[in-house]
N, C-alpha and C positions, 0 to 999 in steps of 0.2 A: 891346344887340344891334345888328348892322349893318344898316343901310337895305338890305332886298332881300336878307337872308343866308338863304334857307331852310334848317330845321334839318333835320340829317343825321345818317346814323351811318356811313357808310360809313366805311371806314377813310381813304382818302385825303385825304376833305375835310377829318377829324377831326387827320391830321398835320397839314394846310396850316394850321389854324384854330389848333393849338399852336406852328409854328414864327413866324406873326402873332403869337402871343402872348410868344416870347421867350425858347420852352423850347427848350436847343441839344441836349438829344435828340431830339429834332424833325430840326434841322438835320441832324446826325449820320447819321438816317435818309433825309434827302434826298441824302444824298450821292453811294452808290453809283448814281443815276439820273442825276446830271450829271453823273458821271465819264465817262459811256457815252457823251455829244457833246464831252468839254473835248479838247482836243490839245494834241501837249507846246508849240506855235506860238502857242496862245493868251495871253492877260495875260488876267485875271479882275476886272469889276469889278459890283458891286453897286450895285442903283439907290440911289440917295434914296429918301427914303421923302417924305412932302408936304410935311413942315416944313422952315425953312431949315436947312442944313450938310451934311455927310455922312452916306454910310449908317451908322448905328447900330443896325440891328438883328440879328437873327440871319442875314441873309441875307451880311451883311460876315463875320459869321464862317462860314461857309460860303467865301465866296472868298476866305479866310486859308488855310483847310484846303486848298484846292485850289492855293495859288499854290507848294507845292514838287513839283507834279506837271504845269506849266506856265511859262510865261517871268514868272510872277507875280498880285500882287495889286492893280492899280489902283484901287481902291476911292477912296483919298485923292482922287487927280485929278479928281472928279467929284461935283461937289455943287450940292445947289438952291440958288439965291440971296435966294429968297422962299416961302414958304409959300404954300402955295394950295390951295385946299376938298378934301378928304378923300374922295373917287370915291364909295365904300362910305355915306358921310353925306349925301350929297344926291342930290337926285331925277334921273333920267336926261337932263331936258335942261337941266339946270343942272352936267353933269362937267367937269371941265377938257378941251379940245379939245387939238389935237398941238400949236397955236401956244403955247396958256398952259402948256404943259410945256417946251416947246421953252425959252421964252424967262425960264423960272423953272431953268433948270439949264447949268453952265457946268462947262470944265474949267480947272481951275487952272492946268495946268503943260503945254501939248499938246505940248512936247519930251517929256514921258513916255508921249504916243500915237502919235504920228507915225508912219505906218508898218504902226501896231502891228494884229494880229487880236484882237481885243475880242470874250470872249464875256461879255454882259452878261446881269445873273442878275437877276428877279423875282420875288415870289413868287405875285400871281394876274394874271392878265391878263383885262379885261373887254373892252374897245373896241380895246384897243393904240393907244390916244393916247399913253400915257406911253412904250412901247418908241418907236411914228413919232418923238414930238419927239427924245428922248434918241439915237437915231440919227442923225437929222437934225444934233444939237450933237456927237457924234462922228466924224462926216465931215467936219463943217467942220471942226475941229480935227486932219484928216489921216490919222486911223483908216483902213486898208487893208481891213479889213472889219468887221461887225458880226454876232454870230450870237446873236442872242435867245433865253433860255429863261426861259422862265414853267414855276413849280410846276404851277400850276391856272392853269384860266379857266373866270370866271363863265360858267352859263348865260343866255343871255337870252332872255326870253319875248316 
């Protein structure tokens, strides 16, 4: 169980918790709601998730689906370089801040940002340390703009 996940039934928190879990009907079903901010202007890429490399989870594939209804899928270009404590798993003033995100994720290639409208996809957002840092590493790499979308976000008490 995740540190601080109250349990639910509603229906939304119930998709967000199966597309976490890696089910792409899940994803599938998020679809038609991030079609409604993607533009055909943007390039699509998906976070990291806390471990080192690139997104591997259902959220990549979600902006795979979306990269032939846009200028594409940059997912590749953007990846952690270090692993770092799991939000969800530790206590709230032990989370990673925007610097320890910031500086745990890089772009590969920022000839393939340069310019570019980057609509960057999450699936929950608690604090938005992880969209601050990863903004912060896409501007400096030249990004034109950034438009964040988080599925959910935690409540906090």
């Amino acid at each position: 169980k995740r540190l601080g996940v109250k349990a639910t039934n509603d229906r939304w928190t119930q998709l967000i918790l199966r597309l976490k879990d890696g089910h792409r009907s899940a994803a599938d079903e998020c679809l038609p709601y991030i079609k409604r901010v993607l533009l055909p202007h943007h390039i699509v890429i998906a976070m990291p998730s806390h471990t080192s490399g690139p997104c591997r989870s259902t959220l990549a594939y979600i902006a795979n689906q979306l990269a032939p209804l846009c200028r594409g899928d940059r997912t590749h270009a953007f990846v952690r370089t270090q692993t770092i404590p799991k939000s969800s798993m530790v206590a709230p003033g032990l989370r990673p801040d925007d610097d320890v995100h910031y500086t745990s994720l890089a772009v590969t290639n920022p000839a393939d940002l340069i310019g570019s409208d980057v609509l960057l996809l999450d699936d929950v957002i608690t604090r938005g340390s992880t969209m601050r840092g990863a903004m912060r590493r896409l501007y400096e790499a030249g990004c034109n703009s950034v438009t964040c979308v988080g599925m959910a976000k935690t409540a906090i008490e």
